[in-house]
VEXSEVEX-464567 format. One record per residue: x, z, y of N, C-alpha, C in turn; chain; residue number from 0. Coordinates in steps of 0.1 Angstrom, whole numbers. Atoms other than C-alpha are relative to their C-alpha. Layout:
N
nc1; nc3; nc2; cac1; cac3; cac2; cc1; cc3; cc2; unit; pos
X; Z; Y; X; Z; Y; X; Z; Y; A; NUM .
...
// end
This chain:
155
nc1; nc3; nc2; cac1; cac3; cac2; cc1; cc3; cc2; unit; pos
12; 7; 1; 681; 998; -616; 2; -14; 5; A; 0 .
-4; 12; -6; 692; 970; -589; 7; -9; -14; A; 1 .
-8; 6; 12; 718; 957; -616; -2; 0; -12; A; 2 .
12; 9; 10; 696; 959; -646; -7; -12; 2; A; 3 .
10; 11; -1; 674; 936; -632; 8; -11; 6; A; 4 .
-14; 12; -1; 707; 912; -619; 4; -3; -12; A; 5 .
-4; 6; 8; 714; 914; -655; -8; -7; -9; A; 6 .
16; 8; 6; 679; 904; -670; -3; -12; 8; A; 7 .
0; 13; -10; 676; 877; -642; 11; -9; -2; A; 8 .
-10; 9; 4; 710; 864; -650; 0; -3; -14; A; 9 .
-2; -1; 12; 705; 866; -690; -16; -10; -2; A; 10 .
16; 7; -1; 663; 850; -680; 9; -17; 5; A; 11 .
-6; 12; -3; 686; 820; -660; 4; -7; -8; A; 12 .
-7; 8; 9; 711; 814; -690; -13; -8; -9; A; 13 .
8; 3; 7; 683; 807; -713; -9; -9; 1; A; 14 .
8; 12; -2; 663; 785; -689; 9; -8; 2; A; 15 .
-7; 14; -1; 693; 765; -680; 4; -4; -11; A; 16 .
-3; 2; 10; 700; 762; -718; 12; 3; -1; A; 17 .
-13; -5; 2; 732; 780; -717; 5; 8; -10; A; 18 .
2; -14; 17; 744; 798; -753; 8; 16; 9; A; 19 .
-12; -12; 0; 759; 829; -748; 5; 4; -14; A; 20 .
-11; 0; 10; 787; 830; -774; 0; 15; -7; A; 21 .
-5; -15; 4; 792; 858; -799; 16; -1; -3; A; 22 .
-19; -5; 2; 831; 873; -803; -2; -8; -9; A; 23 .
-5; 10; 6; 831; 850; -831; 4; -12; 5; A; 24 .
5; 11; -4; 820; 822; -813; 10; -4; 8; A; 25 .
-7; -1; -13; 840; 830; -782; 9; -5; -8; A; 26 .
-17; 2; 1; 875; 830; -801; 1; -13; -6; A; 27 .
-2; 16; 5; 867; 798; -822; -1; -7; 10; A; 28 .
0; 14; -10; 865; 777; -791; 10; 2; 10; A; 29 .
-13; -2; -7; 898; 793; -778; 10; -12; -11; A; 30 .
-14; 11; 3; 929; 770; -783; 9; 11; -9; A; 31 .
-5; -8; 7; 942; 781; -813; -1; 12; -6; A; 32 .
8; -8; 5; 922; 803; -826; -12; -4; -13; A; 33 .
9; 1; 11; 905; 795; -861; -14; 5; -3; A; 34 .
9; -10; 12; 879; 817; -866; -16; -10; -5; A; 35 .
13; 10; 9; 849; 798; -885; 1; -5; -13; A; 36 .
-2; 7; 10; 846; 778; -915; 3; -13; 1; A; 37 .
-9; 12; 2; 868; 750; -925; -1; -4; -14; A; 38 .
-2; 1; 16; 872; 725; -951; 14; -13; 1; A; 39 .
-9; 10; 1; 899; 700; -963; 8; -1; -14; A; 40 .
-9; -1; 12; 926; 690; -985; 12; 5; -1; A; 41 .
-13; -3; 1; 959; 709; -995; 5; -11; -11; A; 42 .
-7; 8; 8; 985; 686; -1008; 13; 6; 1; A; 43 .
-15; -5; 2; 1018; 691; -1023; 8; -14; -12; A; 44 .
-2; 8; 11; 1038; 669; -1043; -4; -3; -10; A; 45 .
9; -7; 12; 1021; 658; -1069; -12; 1; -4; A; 46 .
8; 0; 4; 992; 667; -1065; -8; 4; 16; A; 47 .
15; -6; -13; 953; 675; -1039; -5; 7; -2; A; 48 .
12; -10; 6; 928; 696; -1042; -6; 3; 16; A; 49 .
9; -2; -11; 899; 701; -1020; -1; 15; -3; A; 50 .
2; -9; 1; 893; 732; -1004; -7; 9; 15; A; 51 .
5; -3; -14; 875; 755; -979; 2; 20; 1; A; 52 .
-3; -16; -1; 883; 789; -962; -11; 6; 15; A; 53 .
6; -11; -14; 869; 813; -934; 8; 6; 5; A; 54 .
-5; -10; -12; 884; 828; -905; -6; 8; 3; A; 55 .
11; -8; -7; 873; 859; -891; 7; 8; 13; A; 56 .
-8; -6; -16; 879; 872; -856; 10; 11; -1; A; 57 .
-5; -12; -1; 892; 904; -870; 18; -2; -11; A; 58 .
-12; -1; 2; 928; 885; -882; -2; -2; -14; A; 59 .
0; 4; 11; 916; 880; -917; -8; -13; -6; A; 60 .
2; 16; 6; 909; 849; -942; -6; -1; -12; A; 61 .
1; 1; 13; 892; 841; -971; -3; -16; -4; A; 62 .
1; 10; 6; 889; 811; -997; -15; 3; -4; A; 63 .
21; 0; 8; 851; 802; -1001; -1; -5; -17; A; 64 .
2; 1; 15; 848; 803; -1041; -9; -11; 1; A; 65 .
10; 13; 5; 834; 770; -1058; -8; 11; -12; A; 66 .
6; -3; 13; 805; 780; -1086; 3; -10; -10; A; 67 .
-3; 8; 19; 818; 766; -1120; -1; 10; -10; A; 68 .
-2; -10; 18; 811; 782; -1155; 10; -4; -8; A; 69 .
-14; -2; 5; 846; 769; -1166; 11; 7; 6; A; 70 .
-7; -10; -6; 861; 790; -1140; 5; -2; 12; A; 71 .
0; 8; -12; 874; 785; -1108; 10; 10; 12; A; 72 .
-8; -7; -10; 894; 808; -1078; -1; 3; 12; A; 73 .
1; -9; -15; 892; 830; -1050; 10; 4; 5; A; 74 .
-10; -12; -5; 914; 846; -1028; 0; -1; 21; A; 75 .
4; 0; -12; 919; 860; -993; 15; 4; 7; A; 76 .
-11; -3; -7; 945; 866; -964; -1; 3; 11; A; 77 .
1; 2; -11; 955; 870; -932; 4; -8; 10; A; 78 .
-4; 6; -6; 961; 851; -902; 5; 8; 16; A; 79 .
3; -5; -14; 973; 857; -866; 4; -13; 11; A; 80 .
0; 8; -11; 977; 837; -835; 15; -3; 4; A; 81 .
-16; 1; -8; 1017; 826; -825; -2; -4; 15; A; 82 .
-6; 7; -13; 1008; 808; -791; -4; -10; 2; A; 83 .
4; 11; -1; 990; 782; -776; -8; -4; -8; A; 84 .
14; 4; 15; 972; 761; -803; 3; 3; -15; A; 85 .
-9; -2; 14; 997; 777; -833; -6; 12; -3; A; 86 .
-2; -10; 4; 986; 801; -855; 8; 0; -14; A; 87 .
-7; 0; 8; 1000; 812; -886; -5; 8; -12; A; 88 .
12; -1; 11; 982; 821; -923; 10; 5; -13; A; 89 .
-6; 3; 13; 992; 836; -954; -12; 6; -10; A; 90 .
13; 2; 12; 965; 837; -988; 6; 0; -15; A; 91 .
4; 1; 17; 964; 850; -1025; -11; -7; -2; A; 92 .
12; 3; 5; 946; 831; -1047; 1; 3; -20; A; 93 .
-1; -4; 15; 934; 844; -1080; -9; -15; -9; A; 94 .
4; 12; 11; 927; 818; -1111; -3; 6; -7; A; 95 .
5; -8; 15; 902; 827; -1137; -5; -9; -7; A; 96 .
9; 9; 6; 885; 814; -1161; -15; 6; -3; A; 97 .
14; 2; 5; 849; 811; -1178; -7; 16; 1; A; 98 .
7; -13; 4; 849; 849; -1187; 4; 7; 9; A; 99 .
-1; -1; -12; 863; 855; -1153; 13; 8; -4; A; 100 .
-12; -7; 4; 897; 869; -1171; 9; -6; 9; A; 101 .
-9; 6; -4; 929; 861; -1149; 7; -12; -3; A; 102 .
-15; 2; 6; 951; 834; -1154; 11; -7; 6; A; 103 .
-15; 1; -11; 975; 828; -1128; -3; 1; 16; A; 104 .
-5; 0; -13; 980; 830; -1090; 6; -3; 6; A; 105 .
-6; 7; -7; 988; 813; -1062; 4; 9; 15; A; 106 .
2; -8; -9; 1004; 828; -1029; 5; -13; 11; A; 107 .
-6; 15; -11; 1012; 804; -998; 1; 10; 18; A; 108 .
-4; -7; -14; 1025; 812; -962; 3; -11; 8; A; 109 .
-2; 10; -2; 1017; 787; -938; 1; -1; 15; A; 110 .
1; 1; -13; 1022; 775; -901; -9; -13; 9; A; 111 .
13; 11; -11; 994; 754; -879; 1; 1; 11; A; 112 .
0; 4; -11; 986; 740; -854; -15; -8; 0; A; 113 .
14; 5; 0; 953; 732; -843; -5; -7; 14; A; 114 .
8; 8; -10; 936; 704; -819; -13; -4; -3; A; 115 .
8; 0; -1; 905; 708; -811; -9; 3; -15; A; 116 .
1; -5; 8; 883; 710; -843; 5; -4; -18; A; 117 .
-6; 2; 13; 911; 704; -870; 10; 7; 4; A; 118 .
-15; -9; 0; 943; 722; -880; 5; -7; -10; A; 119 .
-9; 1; 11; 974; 712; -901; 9; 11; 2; A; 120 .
-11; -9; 5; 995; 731; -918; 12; -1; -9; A; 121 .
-10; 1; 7; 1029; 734; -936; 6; 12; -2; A; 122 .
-8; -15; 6; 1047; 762; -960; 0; -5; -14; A; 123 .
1; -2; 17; 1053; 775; -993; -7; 5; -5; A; 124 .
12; 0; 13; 1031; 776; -1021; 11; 6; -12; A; 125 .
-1; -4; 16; 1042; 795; -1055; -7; 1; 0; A; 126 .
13; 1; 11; 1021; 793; -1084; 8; 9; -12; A; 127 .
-5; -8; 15; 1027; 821; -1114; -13; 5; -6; A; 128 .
15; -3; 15; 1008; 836; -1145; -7; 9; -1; A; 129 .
5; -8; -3; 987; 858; -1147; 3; 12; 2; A; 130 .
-4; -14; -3; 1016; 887; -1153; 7; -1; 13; A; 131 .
-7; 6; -5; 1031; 872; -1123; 14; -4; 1; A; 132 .
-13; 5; 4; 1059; 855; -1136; -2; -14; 5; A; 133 .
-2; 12; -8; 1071; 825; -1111; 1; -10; -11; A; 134 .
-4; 16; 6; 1064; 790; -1125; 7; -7; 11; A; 135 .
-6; 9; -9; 1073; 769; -1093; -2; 6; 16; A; 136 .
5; 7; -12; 1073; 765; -1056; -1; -9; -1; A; 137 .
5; 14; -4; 1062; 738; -1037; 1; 2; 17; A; 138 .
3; 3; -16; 1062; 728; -999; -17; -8; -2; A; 139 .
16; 4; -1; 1023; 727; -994; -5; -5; 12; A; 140 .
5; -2; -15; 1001; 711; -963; -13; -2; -3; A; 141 .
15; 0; 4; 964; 716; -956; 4; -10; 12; A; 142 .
10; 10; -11; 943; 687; -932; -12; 7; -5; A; 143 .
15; -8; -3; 913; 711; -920; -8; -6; 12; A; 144 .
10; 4; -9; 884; 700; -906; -13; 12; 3; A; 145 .
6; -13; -1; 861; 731; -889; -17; -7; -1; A; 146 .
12; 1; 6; 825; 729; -904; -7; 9; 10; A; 147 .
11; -6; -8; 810; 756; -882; 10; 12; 6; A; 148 .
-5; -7; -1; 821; 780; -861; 1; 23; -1; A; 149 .
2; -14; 8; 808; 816; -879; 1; -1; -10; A; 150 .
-7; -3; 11; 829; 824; -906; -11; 3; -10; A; 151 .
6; -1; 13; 811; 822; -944; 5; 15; -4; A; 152 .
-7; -14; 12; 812; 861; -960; 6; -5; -13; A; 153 .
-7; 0; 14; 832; 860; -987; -2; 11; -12; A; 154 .
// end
């Protein structure tokens, strides 16, 4: 009883001194090196940009937040985990469809970050193949992410 009411008096305090109390999402996104939230930015590779945005989620996985277009457009998801300090490390399918939402090709990438404060860069490989997956190219790919919030978008 005593320490119920130590915990309602401490939980009555946070609230008047304006103090959040963090959810496990919350918590890990403001650890050093720890992604979890939503992010947006640019991947570049030789060649070529493209804007793009993903989600972290506490539980080690990742996904690409889909654009709406009725000419077609791409999703896909991964994992990540934590190497150390502010490094983690990410890898992500992405599927390409078109209009009638049919396949038609795939991208896979495997990347390594590093993140200060609320941005990360990255560097890896990127292949792109066809829908049966038959390799068109690599590429050495890097994202510049900037974190939008830190509770991950469902995918």
């Amino acid at each position: 009883m005593i320490r119920t009411a130590w915990r309602v008096a401490a939980g009555t305090a946070a609230v008047v001194a304006g103090i959040c109390i963090a959810t496990p999402a919350e918590a890990a996104a403001r650890r050093t090196g720890h992604p979890v939230g939503t992010w947006t930015g640019v991947v570049s590779w030789d060649g070529g940009r493209q804007e793009v945005a993903m989600s972290f989620f506490a539980d080690g996985t990742l996904c690409l937040v889909p654009e709406d277009d009725p000419a077609g457009g791409a999703e896909g998801s991964g994992v990540w985990r934590h190497t150390g300090g502010n490094r983690f490390s990410f890898t992500a399918t992405e599927r390409f469809y078109g209009p009638d939402g049919e396949t038609l090709g795939w991208l896979t990438t495997s990347q390594k970050a590093v993140q200060t404060g609320p941005r990360f860069r990255s560097k890896g490989e990127s292949a792109q193949y066809d829908a049966e997956w038959n390799l068109y190219y690599t590429v050495t790919s890097r994202l510049d992410m900037r974190r939008t919030g830190t509770s991950p978008t469902p995918c």
